[in-house]
C-alpha positions as CSV (number, residue, x, y, z in Angstrom):
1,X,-0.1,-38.8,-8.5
2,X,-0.7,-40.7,-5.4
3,X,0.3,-39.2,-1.7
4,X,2.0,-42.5,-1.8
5,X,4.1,-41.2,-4.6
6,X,4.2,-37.6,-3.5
7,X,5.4,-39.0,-0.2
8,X,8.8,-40.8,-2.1
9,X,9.4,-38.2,-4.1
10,X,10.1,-36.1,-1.0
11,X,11.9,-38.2,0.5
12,X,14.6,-38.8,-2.3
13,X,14.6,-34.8,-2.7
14,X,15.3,-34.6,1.0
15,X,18.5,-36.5,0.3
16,X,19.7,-34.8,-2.6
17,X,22.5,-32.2,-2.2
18,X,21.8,-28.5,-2.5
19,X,23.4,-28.7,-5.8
20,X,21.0,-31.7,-6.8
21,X,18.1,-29.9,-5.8
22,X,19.0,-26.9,-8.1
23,X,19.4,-29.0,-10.7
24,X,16.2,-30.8,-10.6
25,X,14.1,-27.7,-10.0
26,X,15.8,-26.0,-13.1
27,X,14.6,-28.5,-14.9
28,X,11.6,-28.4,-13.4
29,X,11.4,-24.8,-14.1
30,X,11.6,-25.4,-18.3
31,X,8.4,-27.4,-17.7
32,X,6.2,-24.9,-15.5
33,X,5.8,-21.0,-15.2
34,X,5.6,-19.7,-11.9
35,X,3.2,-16.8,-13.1
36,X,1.1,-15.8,-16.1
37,X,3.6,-12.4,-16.2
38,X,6.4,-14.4,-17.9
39,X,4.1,-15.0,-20.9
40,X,2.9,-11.4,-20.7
41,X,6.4,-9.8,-20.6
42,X,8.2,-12.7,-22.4
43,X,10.8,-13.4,-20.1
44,X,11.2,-15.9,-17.3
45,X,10.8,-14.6,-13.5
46,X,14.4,-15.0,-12.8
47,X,15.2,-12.2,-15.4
48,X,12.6,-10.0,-14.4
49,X,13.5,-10.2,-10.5
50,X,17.2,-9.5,-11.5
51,X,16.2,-6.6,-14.1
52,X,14.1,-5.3,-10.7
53,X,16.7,-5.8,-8.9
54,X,19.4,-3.9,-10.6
55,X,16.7,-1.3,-11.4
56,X,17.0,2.5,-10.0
57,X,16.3,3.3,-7.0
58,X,13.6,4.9,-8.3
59,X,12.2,2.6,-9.8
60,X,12.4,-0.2,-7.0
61,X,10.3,2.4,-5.2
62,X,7.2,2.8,-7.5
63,X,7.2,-1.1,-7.2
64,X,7.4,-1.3,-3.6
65,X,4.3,0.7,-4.1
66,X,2.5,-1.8,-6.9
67,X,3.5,-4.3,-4.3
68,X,1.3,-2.4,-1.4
69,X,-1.7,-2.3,-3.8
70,X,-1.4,-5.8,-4.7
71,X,-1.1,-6.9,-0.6
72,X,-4.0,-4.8,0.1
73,X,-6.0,-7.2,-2.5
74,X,-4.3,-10.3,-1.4
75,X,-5.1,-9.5,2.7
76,X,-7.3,-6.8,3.7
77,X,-9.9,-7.5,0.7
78,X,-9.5,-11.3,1.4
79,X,-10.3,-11.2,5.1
80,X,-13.2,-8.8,4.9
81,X,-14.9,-11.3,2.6
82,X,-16.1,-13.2,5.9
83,X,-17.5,-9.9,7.3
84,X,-19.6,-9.4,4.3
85,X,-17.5,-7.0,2.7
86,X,-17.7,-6.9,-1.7
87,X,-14.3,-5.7,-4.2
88,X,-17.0,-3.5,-6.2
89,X,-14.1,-1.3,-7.5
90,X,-15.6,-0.9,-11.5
91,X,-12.8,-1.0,-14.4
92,X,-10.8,1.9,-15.0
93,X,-8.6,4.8,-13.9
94,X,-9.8,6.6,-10.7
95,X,-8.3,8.8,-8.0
96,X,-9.4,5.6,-5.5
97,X,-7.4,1.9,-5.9
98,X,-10.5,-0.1,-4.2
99,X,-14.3,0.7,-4.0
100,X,-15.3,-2.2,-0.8
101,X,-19.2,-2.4,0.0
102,X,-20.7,-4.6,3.0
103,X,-24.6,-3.3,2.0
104,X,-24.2,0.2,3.9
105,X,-22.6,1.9,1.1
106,X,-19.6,1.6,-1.0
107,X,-16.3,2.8,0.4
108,X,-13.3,3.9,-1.8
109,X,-9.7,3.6,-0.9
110,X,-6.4,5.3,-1.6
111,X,-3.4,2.6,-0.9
112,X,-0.1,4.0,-0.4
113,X,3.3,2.9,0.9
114,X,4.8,4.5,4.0
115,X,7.6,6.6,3.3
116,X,11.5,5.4,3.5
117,X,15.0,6.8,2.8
118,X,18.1,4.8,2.3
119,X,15.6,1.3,2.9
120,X,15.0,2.7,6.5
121,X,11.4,4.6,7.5
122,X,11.0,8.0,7.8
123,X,10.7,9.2,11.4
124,X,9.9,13.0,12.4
125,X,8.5,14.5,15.4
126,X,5.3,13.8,16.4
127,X,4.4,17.0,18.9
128,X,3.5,18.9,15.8
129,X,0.8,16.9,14.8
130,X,-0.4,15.7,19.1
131,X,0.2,12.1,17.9
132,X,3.2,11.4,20.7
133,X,6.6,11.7,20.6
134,X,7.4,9.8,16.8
135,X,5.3,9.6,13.7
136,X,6.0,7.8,10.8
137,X,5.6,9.3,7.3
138,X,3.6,9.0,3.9
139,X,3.3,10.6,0.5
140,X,0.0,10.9,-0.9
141,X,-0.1,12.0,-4.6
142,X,-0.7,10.6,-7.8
143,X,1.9,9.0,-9.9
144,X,1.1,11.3,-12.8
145,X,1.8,15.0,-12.9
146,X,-0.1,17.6,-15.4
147,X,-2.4,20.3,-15.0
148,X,-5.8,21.1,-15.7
149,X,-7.6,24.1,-18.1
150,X,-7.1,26.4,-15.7
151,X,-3.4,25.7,-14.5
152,X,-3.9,23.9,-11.7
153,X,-2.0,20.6,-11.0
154,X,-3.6,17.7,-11.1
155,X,-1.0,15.6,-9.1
156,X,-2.1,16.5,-5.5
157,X,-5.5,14.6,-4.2
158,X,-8.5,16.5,-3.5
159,X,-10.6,16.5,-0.6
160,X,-13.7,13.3,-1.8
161,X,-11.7,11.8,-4.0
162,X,-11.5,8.8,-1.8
163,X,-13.1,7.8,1.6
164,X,-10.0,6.3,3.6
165,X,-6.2,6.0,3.4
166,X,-4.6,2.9,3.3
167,X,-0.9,3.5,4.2
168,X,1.4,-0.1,4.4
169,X,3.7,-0.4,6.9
170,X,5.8,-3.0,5.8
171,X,9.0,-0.3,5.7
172,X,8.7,-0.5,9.4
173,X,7.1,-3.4,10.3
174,X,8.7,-6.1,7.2
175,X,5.4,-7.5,6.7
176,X,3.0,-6.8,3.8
177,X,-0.3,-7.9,5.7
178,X,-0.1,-4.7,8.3
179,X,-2.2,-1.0,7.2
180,X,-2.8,1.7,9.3
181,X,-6.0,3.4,7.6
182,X,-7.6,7.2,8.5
183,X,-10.8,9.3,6.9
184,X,-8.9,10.9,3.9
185,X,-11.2,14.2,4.9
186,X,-9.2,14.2,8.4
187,X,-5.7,14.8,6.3
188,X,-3.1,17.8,6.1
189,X,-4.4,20.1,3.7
190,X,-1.8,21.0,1.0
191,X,-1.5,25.0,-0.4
192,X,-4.2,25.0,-2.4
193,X,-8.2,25.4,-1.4
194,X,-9.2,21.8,-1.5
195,X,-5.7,20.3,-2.2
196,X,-4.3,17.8,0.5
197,X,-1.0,17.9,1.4
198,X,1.8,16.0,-0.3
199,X,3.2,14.3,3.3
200,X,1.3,13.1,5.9
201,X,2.0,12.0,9.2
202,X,0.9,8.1,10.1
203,X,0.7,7.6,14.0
204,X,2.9,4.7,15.2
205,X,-0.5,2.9,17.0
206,X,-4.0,3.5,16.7
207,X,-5.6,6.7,18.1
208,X,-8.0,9.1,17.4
209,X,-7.4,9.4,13.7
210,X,-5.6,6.3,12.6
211,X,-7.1,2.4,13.1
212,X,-5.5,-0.5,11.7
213,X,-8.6,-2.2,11.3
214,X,-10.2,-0.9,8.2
215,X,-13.7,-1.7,9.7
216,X,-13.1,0.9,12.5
217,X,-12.0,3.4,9.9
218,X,-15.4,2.4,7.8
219,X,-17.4,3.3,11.1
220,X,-15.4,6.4,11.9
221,X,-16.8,7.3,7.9
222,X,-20.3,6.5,8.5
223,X,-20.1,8.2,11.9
224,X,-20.1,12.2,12.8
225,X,-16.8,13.1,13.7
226,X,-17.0,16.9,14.7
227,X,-15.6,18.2,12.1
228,X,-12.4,17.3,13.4
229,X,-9.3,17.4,11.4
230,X,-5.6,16.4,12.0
231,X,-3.5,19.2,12.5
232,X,-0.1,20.6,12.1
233,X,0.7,23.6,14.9
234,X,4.0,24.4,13.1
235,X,3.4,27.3,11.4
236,X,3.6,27.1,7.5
237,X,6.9,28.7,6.8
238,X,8.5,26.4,8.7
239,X,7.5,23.0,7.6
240,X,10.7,21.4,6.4
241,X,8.7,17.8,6.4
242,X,11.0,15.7,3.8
């Protein structure tokens, strides 16, 4: 079609009622998918949005979470294309959601979603942790629970099972294009020898141990930090974190 064409057509939609309009793109919408899902699943996107939308809480969440992994993909993997950075994540189930190389070595990522109750963010004292007055909140552990041969569970991360954190802010911030990243070595460790901790804290801006530039968090992994860890003065019997 010409831009000639494209050009009238707009112009005759741009005086059509709101009713019009929703008439014409129904029947637009018989004629064209808007994603390759609707095939998969069988159903058209307006029933799967409305069965997510009346979905449990519960449920909403673990998407909100899907939806963090997917804008990881969609903006920080796009942009650090330019930069000369590779998606060389392999197929498969692994305690990382990326693997990213730019030459000097691969670097695998844990995305998570920043924690929120009652569609508000989580906020709690940030003295404890010498980040400032407010930090913000996120769960890290695996969606699955279980436990190994010898008892243990298997839902809590270990220490090298991924390089950085990737925790989206859009609870706080609205947008899905915004991460705040850290060394996943720096984290709370949980109760267990090698374990780390179910809730971390996020800083509100950059500092010492949280970037939102994911190159500065690749440097502070290929860098000697000191052995430095974040750390949580409260002692452990009184750590009501949720």
């Amino acid at each position: 079609m010409s831009e000639s064409r494209l050009d009238a057509v707009r112009e005759l939609l741009g005086q059509c009622t709101a009713e019009e309009q929703g008439v014409i793109f129904r029947e637009l919408r018989k004629l064209h998918a808007i994603h390759e899902f609707e095939a998969v699943i069988g159903a058209p996107a307006e029933m799967i949005l409305e069965a997510v939308h009346r979905a449990p809480e519960l449920t909403r969440r673990m998407l909100r979470g899907v939806i963090a992994d997917a804008a990881f993909r969609t903006f920080t993997v796009a942009s650090l294309g330019p930069h000369g950075w590779n998606d060389v994540t392999p197929a498969g189930n692994f305690a990382y959601d990326y693997k990213l190389d730019d030459g000097a070595g691969p670097v695998s990522v844990q995305v998570k979603l920043q924690r929120s109750e009652r569609g508000a963010p989580v906020v709690r004292s940030g003295e404890r942790f010498l980040f400032g007055p407010e930090v913000f909140m996120t769960e890290t552990q695996k969606t699955r629970t279980g436990t190994d041969g010898e008892d243990n569970q298997t839902r809590p991360y270990r220490y090298g099972e991924f390089d950085v954190l990737a925790v989206s802010m859009q609870p706080s911030s609205g947008k899905w294009d915004g991460f705040m990243y850290t060394r996943g070595r720096w984290l709370l460790p949980g109760k267990k020898s090698g374990e780390i901790a179910t809730l971390q804290p996020v800083a509100k801006a950059p500092n010492e141990f949280w970037t939102d530039d994911f190159r500065v968090a690749a440097s502070w992994l290929r860098s000697d930090d000191g052995g430095k860890r974040i750390k949580d003065k409260t002692p452990a019997k009184k750590r009501p974190l949720r």
